[in-house]
KEKE-3310 file (N, C-alpha, C; in steps of 0.2 Angstrom, whole numbers, plus 5000, padded with zeros to 4 digits):
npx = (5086:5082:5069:5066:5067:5053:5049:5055:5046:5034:5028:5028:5020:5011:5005:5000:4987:4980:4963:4953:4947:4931:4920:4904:4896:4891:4884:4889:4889:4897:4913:4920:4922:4922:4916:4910:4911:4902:4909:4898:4900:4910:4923:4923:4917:4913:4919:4925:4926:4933:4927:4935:4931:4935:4934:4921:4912:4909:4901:4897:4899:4894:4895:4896:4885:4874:4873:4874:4864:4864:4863:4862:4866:4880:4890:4908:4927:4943:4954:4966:4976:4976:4980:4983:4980:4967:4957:4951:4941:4933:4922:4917:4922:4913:4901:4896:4890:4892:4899:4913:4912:4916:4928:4935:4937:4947:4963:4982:4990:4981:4974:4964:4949:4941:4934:4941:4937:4939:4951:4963:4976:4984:4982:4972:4953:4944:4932:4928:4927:4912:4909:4901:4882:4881:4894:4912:4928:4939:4957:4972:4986:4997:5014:5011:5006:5013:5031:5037:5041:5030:5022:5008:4995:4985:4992:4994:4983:4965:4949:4933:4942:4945:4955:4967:4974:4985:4982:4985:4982:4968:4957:4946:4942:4947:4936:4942:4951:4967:4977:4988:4996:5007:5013:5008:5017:5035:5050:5057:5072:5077:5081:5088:5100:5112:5119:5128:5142:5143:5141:5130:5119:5106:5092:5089:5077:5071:5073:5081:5086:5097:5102:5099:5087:5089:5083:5088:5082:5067:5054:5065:5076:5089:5097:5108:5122:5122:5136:5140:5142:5149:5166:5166:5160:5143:5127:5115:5107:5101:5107:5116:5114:5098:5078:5075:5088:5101:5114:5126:5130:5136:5134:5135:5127:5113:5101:5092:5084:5079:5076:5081:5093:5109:5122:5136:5148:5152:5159:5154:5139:5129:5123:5109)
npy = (5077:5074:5070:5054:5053:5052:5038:5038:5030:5025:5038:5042:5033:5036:5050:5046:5039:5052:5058:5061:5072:5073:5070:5069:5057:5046:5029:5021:5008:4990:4983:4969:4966:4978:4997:5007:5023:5040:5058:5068:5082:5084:5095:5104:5094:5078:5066:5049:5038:5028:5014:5004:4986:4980:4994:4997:4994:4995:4983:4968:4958:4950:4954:4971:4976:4971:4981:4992:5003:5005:5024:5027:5040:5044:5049:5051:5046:5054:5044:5042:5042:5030:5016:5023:5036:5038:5040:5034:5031:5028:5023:5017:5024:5035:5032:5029:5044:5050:5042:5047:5059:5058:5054:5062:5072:5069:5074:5071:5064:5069:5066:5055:5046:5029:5013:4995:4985:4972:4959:4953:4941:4951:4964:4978:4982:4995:5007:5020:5034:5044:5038:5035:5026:5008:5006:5001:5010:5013:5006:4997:4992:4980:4981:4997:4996:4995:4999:4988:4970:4959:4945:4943:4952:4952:4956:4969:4975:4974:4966:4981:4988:5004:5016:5030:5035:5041:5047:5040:5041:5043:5036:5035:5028:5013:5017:5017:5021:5025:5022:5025:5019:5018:5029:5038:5038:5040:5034:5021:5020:5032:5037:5026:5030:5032:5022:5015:5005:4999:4986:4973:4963:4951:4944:4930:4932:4929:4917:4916:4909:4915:4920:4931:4940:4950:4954:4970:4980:4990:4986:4988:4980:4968:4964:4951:4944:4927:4924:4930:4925:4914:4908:4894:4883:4883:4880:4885:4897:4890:4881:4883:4891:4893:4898:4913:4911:4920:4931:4939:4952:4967:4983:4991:4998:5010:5015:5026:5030:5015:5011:5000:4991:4986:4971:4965:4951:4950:4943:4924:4918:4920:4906:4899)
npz = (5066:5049:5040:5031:5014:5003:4992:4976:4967:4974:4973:4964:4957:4963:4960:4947:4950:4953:4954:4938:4927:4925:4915:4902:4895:4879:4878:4865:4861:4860:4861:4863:4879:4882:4884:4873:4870:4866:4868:4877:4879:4871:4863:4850:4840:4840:4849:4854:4864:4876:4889:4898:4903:4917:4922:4922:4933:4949:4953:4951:4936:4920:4911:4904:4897:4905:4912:4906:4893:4874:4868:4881:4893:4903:4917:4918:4924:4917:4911:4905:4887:4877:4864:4852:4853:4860:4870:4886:4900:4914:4923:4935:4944:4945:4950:4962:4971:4981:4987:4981:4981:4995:4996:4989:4997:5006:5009:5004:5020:5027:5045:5050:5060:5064:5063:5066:5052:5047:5048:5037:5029:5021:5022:5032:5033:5035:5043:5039:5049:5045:5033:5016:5021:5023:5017:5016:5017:5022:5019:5024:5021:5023:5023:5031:5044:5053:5060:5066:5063:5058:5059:5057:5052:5062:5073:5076:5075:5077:5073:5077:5085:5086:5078:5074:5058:5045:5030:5015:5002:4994:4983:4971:4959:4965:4975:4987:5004:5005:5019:5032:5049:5055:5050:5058:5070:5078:5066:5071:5069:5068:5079:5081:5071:5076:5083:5072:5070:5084:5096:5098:5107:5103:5100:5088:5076:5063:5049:5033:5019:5016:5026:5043:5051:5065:5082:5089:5095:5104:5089:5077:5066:5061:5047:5044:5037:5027:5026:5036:5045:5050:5045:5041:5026:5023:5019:5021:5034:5044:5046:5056:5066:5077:5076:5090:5096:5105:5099:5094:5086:5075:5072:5054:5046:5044:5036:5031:5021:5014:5024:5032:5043:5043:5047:5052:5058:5076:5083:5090:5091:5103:5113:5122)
capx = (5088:5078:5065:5068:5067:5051:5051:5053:5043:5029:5027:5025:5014:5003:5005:4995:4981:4975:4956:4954:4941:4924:4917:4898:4898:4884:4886:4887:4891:4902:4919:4920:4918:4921:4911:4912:4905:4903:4909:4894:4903:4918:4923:4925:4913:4910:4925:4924:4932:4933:4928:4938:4928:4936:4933:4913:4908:4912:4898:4900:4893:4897:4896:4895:4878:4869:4871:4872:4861:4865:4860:4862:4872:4883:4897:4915:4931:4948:4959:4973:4975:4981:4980:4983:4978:4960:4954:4949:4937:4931:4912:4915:4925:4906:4897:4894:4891:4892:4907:4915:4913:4916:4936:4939:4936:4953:4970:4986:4991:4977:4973:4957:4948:4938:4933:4942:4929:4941:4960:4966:4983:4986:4978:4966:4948:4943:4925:4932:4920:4908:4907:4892:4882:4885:4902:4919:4930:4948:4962:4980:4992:5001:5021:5008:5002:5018:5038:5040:5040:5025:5017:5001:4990:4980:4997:4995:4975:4962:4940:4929:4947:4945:4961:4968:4978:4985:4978:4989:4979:4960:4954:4936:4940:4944:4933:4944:4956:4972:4979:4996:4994:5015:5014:5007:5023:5041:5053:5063:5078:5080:5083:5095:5105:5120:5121:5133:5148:5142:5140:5126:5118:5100:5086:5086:5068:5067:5080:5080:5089:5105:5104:5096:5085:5090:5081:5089:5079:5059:5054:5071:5079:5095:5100:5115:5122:5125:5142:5145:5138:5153:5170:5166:5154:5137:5122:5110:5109:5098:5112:5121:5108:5089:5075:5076:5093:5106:5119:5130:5133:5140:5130:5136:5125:5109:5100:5084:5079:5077:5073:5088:5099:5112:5126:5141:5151:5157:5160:5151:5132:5128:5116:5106)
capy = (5073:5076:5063:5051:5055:5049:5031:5041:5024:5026:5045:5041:5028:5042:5054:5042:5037:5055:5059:5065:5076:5069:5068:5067:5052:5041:5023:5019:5002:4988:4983:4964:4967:4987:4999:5013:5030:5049:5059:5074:5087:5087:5102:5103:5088:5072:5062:5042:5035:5018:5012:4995:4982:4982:4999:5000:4997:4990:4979:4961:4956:4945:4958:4979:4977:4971:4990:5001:5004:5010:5030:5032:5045:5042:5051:5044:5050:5053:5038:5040:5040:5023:5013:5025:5040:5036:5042:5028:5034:5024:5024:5015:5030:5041:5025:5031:5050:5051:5038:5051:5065:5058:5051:5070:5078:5068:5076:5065:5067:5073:5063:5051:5040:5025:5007:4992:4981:4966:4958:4948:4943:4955:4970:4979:4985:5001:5009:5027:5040:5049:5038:5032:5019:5004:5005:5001:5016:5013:5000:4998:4987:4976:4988:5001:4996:4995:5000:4983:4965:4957:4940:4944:4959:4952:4957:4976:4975:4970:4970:4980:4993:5011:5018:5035:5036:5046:5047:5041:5041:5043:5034:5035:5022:5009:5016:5016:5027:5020:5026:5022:5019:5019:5036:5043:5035:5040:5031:5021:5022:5039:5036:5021:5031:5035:5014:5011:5005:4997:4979:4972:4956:4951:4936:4929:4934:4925:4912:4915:4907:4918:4926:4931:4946:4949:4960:4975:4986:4990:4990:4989:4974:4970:4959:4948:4939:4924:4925:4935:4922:4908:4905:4888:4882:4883:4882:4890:4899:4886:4875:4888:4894:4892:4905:4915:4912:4926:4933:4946:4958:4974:4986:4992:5004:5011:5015:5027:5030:5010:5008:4993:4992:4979:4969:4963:4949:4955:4935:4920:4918:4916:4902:4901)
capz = (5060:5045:5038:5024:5007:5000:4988:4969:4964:4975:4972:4953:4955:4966:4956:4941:4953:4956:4950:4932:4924:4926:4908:4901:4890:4880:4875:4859:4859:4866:4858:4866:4886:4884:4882:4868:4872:4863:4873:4876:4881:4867:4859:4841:4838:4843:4851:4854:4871:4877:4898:4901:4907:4926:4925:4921:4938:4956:4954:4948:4930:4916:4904:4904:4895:4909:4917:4901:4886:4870:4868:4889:4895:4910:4919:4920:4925:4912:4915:4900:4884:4874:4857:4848:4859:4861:4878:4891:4906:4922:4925:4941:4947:4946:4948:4968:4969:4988:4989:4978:4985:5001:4996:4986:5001:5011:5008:5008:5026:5033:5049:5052:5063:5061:5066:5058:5051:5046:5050:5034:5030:5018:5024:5037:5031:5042:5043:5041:5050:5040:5026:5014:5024:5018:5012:5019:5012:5023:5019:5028:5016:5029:5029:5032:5050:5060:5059:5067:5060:5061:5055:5052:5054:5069:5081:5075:5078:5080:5071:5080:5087:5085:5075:5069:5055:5039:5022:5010:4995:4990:4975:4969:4956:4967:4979:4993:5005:5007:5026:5038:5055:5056:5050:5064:5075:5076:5065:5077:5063:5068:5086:5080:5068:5080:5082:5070:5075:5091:5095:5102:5107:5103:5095:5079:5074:5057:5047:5028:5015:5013:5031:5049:5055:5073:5085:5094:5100:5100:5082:5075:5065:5057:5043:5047:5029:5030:5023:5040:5052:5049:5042:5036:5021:5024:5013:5024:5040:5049:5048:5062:5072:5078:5077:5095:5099:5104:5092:5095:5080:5074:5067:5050:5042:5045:5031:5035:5015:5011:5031:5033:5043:5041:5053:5053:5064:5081:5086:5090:5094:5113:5115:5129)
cpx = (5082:5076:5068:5065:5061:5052:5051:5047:5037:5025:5024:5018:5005:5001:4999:4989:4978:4969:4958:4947:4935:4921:4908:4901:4891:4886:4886:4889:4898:4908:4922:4918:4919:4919:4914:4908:4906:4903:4904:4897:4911:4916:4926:4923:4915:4918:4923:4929:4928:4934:4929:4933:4932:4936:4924:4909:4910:4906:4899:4896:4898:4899:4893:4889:4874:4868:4870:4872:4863:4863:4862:4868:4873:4889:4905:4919:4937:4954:4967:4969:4979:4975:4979:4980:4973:4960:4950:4946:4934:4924:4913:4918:4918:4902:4893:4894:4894:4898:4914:4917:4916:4927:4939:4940:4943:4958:4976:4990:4987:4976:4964:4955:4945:4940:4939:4939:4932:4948:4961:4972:4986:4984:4973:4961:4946:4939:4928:4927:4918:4907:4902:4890:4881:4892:4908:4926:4938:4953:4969:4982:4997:5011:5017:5005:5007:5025:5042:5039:5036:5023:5012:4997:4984:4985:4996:4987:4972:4951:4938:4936:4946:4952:4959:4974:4977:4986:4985:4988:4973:4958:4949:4938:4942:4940:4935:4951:4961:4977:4985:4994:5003:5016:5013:5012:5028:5045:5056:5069:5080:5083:5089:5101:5110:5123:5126:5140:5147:5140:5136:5122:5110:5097:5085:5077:5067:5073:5076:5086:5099:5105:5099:5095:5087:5087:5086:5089:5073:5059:5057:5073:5084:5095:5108:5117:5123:5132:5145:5145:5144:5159:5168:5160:5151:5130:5116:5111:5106:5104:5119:5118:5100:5086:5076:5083:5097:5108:5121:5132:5135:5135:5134:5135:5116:5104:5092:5082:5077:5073:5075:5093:5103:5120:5131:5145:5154:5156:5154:5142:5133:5123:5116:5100)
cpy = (5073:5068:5059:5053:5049:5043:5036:5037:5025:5032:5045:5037:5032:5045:5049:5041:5043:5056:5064:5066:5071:5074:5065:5063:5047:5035:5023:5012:4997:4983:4975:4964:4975:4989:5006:5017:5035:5052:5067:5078:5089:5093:5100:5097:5083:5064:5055:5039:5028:5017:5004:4993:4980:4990:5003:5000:4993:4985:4975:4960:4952:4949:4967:4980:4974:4978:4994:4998:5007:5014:5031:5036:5043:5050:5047:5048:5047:5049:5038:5040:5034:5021:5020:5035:5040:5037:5036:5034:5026:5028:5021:5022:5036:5037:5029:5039:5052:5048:5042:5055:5063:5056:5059:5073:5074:5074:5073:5070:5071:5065:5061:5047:5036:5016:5001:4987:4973:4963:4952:4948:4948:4960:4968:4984:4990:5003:5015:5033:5043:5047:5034:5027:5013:5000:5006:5003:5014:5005:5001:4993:4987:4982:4994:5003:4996:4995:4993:4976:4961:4950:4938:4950:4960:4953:4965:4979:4972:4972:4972:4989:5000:5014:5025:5033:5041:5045:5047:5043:5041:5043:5033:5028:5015:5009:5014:5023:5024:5025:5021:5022:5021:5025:5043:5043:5036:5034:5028:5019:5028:5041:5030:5022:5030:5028:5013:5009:5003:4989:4977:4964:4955:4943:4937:4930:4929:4924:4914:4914:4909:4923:4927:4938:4944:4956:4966:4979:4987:4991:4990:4982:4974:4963:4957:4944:4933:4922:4930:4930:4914:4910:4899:4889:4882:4885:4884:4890:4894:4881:4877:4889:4894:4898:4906:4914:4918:4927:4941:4948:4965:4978:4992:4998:5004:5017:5018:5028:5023:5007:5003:4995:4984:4978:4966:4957:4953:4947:4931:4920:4913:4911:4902:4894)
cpz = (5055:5043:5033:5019:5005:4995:4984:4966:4966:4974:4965:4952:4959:4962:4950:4944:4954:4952:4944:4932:4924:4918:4905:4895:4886:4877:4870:4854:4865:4860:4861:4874:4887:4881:4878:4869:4867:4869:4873:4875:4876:4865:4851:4839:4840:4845:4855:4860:4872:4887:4896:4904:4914:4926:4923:4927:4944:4957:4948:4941:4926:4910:4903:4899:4898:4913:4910:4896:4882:4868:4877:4888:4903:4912:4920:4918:4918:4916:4910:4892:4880:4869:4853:4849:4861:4867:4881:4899:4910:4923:4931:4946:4950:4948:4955:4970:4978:4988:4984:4982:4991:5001:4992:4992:5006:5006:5010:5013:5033:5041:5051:5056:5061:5065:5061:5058:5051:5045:5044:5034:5023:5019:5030:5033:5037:5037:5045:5043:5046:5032:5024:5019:5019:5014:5019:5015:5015:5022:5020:5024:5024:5030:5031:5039:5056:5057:5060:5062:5063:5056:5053:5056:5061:5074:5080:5078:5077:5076:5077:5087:5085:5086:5074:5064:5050:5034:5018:5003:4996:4983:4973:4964:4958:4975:4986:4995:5008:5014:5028:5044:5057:5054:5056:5070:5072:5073:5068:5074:5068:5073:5088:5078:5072:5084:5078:5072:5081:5090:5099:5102:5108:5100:5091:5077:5068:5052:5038:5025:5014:5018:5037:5050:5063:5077:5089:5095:5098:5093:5078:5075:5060:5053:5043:5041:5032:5029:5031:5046:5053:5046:5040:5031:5024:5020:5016:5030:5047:5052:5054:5068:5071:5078:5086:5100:5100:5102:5095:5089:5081:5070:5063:5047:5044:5040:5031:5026:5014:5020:5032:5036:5044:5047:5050:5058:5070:5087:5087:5092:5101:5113:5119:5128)
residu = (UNK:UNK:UNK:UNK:UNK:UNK:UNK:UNK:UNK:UNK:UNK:UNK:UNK:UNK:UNK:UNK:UNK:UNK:UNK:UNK:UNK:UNK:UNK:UNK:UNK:UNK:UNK:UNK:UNK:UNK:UNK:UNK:UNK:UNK:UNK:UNK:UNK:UNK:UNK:UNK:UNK:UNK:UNK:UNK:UNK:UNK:UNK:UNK:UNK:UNK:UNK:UNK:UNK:UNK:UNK:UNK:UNK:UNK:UNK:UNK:UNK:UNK:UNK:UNK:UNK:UNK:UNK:UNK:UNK:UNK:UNK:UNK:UNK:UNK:UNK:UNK:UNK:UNK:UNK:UNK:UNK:UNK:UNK:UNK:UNK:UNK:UNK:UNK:UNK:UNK:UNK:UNK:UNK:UNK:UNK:UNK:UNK:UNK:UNK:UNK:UNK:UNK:UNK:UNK:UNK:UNK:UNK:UNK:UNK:UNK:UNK:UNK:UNK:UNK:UNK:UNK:UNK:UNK:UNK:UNK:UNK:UNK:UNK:UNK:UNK:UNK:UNK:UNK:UNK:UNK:UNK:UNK:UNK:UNK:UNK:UNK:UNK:UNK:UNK:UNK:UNK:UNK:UNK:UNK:UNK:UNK:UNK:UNK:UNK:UNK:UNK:UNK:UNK:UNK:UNK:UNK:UNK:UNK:UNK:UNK:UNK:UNK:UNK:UNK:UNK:UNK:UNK:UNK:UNK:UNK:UNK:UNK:UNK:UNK:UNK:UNK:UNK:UNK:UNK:UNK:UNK:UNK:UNK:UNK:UNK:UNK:UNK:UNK:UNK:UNK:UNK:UNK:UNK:UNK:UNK:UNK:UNK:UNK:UNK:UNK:UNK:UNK:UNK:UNK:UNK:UNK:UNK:UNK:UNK:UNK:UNK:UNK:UNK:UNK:UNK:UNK:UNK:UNK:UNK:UNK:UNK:UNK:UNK:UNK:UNK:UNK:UNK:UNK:UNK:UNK:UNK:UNK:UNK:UNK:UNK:UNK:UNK:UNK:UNK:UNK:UNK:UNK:UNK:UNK:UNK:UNK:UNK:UNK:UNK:UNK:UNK:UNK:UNK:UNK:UNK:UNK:UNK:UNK:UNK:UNK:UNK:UNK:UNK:UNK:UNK:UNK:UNK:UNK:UNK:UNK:UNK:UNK)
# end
């Protein structure tokens, strides 16, 4: 069975993030908290660009005239052009020449190791082999760490765990490399498709509002409406069934581009 069709959404939004042209540039001033430059290197005389102040440096400051002087010459990558085409560039993108070089040199897909240095609930920070010392270069975005349903990123790992995974992205301007660890593991959709149409009996995992995820099978969760879960009124699910109870459902549709799959009644929920 063939893979799923990449998100168009996310694809675009890569596609915008990759590295542009690294540009010699010299101050020439500062436009409220951003900084005006000439750009050296123009052709056909002297071209005028603007580094946003979140993009002057990855270090903290009250104001992009505590780092740069007017006359210095910097490097800084091309980030777009806007108001009116006016070229915008990122000095924090060159800010670290090593931490550069070091994130150009992934390929999305290539496969890495590395330690992970810290478990928030939004993400995991990973110490990616070979990079500057000092710096912590890998980050996992929480759907990113596991195909399954999880409640916080400390059940996927753990600080201090020695991971592989693969390169989603490498961005010098924000200094990090965004990686999957669920990428390196089979979908388990793909081994559920030929599910539909079968009726199965498993545990409510988690009650929301307008309906119940239910487990059936490693990894694998179904959305049950609540509109499917009763003939009578009912203004929420809870008011039917408890987290971890049994439920017998139908499985509907199995849906590997949005990675849903969705259920149907096939009678009453078994409590136990």
């Amino acid at each position: 069975m063939s893979e799923p069709a990449p998100d168009p959404r996310m694809q675009s939004l890569i596609n915008q993030l990759w590295p542009g042209v690294v540009r010699t540039v010299k101050v020439i001033g500062f436009d409220g908290a951003d900084v005006l430059v000439e750009l050296v290197d123009a052709d056909g005389g002297a071209e005028i660009g603007r580094i946003p102040r979140h993009e002057a440096s990855m270090r903290r400051m009250e104001h992009p005239s505590e780092l740069f002087e007017v006359g210095q010459e910097i490097n800084a990558e091309e980030i777009g052009r806007w108001r009116g085409g006016q070229l915008h560039l990122s000095a924090r993108a060159c800010e670290i020449p090593a931490l550069r070089s070091f994130l150009l040199a992934f390929e999305r897909g290539q496969v890495v190791a590395g330690t992970v240095s810290a478990v928030h609930n939004f993400g995991v920070f990973v110490h990616v082999d070979g990079e500057p010392d000092g710096l912590c270069t890998g980050f996992i975005r929480v759907p990113d760490l596991t195909w399954g349903w999880i409640n916080h990123p400390s059940e996927a790992v753990e600080a201090g765990q020695r991971i592989t995974a693969e390169v989603i992205i490498a961005e010098p301007r924000s200094g990090q490399v965004t990686l999957s660890l669920k990428a390196l593991r089979e979908d388990p959709l793909l081994r559920f498709a030929d599910h539909v149409g079968r009726v199965l009996t498993g545990p409510i995992t988690r009650i929301v509002p307008f309906g119940v995820f239910v487990q059936l099978a490693p990894d694998v969760v179904g959305f049950l409406h609540l509109a499917e879960l009763t003939d009578e009124p009912a203004e929420t699910p809870d008011q039917l069934v408890d987290e971890g109870e049994l439920i017998t459902v139908r499985v509907t549709e199995v849906d590997l581009q949005r990675h849903r799959v969705r259920l149907g009644a096939a009678g009453g929920a078994d409590r136990t």
